[in-house]
MMTF fields as JSON, N, C-alpha, C and O atoms, coordinates in Angstrom:
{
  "mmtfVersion": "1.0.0",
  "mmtfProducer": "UNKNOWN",
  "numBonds": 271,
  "numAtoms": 272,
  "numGroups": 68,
  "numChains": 1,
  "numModels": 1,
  "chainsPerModel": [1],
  "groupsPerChain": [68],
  "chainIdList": ["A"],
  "bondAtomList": [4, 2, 8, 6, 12, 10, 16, 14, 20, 18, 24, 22, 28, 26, 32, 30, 36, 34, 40, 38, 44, 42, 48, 46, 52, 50, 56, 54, 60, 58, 64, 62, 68, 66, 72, 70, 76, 74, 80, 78, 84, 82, 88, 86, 92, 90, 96, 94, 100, 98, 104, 102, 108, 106, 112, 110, 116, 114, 120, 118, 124, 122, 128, 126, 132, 130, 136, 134, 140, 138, 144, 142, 148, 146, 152, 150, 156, 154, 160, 158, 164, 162, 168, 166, 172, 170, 176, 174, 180, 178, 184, 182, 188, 186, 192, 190, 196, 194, 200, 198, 204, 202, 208, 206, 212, 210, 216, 214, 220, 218, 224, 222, 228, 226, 232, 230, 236, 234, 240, 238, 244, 242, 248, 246, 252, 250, 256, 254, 260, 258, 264, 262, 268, 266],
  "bondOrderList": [1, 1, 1, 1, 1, 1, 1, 1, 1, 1, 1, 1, 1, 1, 1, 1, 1, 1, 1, 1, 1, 1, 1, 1, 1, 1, 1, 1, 1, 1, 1, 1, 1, 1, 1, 1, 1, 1, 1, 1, 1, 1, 1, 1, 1, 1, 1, 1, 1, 1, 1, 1, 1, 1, 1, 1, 1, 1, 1, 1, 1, 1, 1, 1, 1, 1, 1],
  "groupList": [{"groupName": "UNK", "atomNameList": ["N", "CA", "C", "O"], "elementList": ["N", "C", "C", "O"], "formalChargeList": [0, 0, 0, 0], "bondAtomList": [1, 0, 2, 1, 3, 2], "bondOrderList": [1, 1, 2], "singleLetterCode": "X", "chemCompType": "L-PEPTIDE LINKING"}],
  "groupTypeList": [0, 0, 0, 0, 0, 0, 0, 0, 0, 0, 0, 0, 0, 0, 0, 0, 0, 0, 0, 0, 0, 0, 0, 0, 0, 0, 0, 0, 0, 0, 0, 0, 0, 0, 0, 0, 0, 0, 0, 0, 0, 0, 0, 0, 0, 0, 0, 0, 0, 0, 0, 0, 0, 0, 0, 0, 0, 0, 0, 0, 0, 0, 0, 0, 0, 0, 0, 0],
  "groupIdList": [1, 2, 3, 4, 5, 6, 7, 8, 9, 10, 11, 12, 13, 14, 15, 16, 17, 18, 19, 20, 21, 22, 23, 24, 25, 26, 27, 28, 29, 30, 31, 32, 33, 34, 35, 36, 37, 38, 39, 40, 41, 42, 43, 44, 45, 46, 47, 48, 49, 50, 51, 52, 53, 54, 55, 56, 57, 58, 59, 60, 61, 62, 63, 64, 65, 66, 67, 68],
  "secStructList": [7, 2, 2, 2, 2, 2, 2, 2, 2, 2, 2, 2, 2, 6, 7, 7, 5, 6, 6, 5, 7, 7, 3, 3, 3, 3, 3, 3, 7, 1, 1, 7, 3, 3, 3, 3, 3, 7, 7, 7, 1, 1, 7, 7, 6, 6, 6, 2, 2, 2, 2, 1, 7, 1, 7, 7, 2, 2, 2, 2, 2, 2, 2, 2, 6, 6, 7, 7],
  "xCoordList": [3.807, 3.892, 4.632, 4.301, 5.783, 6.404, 5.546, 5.478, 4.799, 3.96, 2.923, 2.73, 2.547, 1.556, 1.892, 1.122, 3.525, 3.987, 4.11, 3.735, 4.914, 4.744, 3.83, 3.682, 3.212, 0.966, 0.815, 0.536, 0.959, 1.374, 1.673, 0.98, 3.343, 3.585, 3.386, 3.068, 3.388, 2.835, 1.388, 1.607, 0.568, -0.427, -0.237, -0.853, 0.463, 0.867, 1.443, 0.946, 2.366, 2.706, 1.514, 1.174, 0.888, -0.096, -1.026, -2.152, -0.856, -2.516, -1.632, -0.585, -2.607, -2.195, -2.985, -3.629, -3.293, -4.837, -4.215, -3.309, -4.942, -4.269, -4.363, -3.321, -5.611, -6.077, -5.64, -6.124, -4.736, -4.099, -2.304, -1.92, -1.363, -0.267, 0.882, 1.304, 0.983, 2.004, 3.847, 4.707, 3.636, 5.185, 5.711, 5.032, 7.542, 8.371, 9.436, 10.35, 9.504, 10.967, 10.613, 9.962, 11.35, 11.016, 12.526, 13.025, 12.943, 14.674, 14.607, 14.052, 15.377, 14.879, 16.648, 17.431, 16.966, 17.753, 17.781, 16.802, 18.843, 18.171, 17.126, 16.217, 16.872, 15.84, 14.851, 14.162, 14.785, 13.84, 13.357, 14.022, 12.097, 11.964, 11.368, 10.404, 12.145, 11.789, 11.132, 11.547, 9.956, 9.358, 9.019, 8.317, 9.453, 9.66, 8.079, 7.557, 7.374, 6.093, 6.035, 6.735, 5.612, 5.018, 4.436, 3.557, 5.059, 4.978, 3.596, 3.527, 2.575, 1.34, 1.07, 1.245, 0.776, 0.208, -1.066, -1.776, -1.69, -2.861, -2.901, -3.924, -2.222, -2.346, -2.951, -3.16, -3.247, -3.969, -5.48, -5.847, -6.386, -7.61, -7.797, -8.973, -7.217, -7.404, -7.43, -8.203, -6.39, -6.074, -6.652, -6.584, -7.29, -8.286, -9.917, -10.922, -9.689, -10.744, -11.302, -12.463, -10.006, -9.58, -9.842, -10.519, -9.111, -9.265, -10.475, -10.653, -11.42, -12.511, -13.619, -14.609, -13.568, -14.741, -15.478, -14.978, -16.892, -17.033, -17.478, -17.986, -17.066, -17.415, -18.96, -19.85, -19.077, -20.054, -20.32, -19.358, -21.629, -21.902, -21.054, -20.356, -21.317, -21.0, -19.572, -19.15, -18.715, -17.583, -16.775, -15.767, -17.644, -17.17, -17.454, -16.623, -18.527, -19.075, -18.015, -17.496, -17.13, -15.765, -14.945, -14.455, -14.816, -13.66, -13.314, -12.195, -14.667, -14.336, -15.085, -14.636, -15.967, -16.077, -14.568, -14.978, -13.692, -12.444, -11.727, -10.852, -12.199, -10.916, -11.335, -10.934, -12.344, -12.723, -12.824, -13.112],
  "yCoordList": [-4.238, -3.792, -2.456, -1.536, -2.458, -1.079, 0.109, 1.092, -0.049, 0.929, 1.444, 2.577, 0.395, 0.776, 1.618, 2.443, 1.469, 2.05, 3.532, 4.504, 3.533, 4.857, 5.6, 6.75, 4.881, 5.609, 6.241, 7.436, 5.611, 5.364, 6.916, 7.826, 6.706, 7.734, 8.939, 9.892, 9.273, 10.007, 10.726, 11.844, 10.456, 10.734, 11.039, 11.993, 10.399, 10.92, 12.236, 13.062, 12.617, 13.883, 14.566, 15.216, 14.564, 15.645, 15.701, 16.028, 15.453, 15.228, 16.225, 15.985, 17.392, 18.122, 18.522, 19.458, 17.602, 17.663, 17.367, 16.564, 18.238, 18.001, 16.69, 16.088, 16.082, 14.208, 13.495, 12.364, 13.728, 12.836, 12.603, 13.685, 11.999, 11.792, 12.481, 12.29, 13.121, 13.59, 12.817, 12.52, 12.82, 11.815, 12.981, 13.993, 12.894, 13.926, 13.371, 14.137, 11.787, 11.726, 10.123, 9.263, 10.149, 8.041, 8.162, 8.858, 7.053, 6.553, 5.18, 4.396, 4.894, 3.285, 2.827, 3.377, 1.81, 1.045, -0.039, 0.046, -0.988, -2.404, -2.722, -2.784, -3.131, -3.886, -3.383, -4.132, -2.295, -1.598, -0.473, 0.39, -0.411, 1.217, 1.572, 1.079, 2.585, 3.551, 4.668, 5.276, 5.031, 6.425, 6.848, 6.242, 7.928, 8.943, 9.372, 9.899, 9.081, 9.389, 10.427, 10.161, 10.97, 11.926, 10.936, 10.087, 11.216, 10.234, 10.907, 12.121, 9.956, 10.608, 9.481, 8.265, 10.095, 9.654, 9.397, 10.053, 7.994, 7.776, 6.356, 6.302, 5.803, 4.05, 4.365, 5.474, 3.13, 3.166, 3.154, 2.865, 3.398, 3.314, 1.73, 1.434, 0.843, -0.294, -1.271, -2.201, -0.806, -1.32, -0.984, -1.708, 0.176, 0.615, -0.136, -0.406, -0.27, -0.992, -2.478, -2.886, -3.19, -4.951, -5.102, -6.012, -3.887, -4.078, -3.662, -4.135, -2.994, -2.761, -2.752, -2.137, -3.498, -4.055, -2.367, -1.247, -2.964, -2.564, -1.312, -1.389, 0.408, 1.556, 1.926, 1.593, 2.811, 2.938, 3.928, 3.987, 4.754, 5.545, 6.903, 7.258, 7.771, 8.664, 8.849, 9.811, 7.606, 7.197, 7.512, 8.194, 6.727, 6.433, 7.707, 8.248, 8.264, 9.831, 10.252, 10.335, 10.711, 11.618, 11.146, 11.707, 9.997, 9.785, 9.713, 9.815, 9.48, 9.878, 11.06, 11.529, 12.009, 13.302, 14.106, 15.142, 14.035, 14.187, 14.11, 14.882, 12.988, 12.854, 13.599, 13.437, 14.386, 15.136, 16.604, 17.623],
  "zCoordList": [-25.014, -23.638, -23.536, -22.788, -24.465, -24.17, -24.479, -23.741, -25.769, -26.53, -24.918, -24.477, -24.5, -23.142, -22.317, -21.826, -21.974, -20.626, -21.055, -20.4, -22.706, -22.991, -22.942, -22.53, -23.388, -23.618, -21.983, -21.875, -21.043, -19.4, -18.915, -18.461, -19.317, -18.637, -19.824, -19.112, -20.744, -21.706, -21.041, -20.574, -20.978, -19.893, -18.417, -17.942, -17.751, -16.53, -16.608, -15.842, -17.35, -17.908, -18.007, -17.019, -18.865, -18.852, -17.885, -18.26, -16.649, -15.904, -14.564, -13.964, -14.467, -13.186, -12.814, -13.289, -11.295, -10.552, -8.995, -8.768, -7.928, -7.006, -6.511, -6.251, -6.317, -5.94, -6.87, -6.843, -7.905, -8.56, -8.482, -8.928, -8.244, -7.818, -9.003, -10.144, -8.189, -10.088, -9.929, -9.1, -10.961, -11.927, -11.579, -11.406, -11.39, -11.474, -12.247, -12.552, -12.743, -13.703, -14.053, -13.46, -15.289, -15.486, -16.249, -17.133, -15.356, -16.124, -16.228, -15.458, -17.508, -17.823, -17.962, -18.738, -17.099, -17.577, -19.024, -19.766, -19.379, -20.339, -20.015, -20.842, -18.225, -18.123, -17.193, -16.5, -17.175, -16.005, -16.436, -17.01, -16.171, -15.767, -14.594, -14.007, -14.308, -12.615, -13.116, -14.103, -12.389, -12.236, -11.213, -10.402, -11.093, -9.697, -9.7, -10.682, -8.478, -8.183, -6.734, -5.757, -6.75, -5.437, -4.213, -4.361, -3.114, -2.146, -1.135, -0.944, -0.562, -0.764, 0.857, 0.935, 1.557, 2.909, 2.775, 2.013, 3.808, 4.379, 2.834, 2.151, 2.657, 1.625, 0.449, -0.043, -0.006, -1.527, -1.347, -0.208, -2.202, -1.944, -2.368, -2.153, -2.782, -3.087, -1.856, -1.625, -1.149, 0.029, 1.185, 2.178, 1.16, 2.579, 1.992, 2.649, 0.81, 0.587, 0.761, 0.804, 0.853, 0.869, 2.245, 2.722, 3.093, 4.668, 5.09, 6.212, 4.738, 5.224, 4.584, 4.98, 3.423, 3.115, 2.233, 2.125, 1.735, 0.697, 1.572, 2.69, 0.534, 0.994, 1.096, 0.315, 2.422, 2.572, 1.178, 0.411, 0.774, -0.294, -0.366, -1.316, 1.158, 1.557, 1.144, 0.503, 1.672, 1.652, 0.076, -0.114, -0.975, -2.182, -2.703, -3.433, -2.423, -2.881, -2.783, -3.896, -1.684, -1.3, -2.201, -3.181, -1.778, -2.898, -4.25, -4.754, -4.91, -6.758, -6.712, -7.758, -6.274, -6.646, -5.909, -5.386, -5.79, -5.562, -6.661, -7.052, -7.223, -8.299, -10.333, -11.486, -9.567, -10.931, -10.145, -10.773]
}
């Protein structure tokens, strides 16, 4: 699991795209780790999705030709 999180934020590091959320710091206690994320208005797309049901095409079009 640890090997993952590194792999994780190791990649988050390198990714600078504006539709993607950028990392600004990860501090790990014994038993935690915190990472400082960019605070990003209008919810998750997971969650506008749960509440309203499946995207129209148009819809989903916007939103992953966005994220390339």
């Amino acid at each position: 699991m640890i090997s993952q999180i590194k792999r994780e934020i190791s990649t988050m590091k390198l990714i600078k795209h504006p539709n993607v959320i950028r990392m600004f710091e990860v501090m790990a206690s014994k038993t935690k780790i915190y990472i400082v994320l960019e605070f990003v208005t209008g919810g998750e797309l997971f969650d506008n999705i749960a509440r309203r049901g499946r995207l129209k095409e148009d819809d989903a079009r916007t939103y992953f030709s966005s994220a390339y």
